[in-house]
C-alpha positions in Angstrom: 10.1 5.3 -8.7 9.7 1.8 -7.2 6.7 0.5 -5.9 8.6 0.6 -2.1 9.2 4.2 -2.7 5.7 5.1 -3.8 3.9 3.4 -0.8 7.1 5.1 1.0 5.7 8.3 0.5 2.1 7.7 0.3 2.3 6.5 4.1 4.6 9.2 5.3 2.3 12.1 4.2 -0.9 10.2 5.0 0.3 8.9 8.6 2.4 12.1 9.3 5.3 9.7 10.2 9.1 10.2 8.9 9.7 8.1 5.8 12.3 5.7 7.9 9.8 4.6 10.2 7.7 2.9 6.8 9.8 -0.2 7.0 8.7 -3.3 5.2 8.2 -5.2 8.8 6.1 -1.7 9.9 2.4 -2.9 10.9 0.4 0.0 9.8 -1.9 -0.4 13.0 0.6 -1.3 15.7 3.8 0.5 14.5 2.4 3.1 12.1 -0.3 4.2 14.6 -3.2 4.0 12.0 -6.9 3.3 12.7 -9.0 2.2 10.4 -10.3 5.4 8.8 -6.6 5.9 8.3 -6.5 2.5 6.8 -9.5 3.3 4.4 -8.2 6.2 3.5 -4.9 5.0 2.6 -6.0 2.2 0.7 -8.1 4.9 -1.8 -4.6 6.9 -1.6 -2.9 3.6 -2.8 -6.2 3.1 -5.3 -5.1 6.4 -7.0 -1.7 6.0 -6.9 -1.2 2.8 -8.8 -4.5 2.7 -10.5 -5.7 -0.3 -9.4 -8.6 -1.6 -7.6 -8.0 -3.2 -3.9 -10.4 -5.7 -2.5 -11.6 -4.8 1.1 -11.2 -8.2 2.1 -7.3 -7.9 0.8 -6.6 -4.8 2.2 -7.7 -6.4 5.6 -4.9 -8.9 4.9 -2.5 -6.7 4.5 -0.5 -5.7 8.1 2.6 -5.1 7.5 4.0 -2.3 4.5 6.0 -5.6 3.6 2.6 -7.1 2.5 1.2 -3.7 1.1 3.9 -3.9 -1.6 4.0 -7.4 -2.2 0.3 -6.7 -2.9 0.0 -3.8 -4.6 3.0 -5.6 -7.7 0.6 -8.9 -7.6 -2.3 -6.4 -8.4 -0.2 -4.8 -11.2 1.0 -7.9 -12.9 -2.5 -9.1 -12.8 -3.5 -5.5 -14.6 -0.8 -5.5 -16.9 -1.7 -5.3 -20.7 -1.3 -8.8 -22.2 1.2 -9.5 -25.2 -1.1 -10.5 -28.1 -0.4 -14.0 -29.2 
């Protein structure tokens, strides 16, 4: 599953919004209809999910599901094991 499809899904059942509406240009407040306890709690969703840890400060950067994704692989590559030299 791609990282699109994971936040996808995590949105939809969190939101309570069909899957086609969680566009990468979607704003999570504005289009989405999230308030900020949704926005906390889908950050800890998102947490879980990829097993990362997301800045406050970051997550408050993030408005569109575009950005959440762009995000969430940066996070990844920055957790990713390193190849031993």
């Amino acid at each position: 599953m791609t990282t699109m499809e994971r936040v996808v899904k995590i949105v939809a059942d969190h939101m309570d919004v069909a899957p086609d509406r969680v566009l990468g240009s979607a704003k999570i407040m504005d289009d989405l209809g999230a308030d900020s306890l949704d926005a906390i709690e889908l950050t800890i969703a998102l947490e879980e999910e990829f097993d990362v840890e997301i800045n406050d400060m970051k997550a408050s950067e993030w408005v569109t599901i575009g950005q959440v994704i762009e995000g969430l692989d940066a996070l990844i590559a920055e957790n990713a094991p390193k190849d031993a030299a």
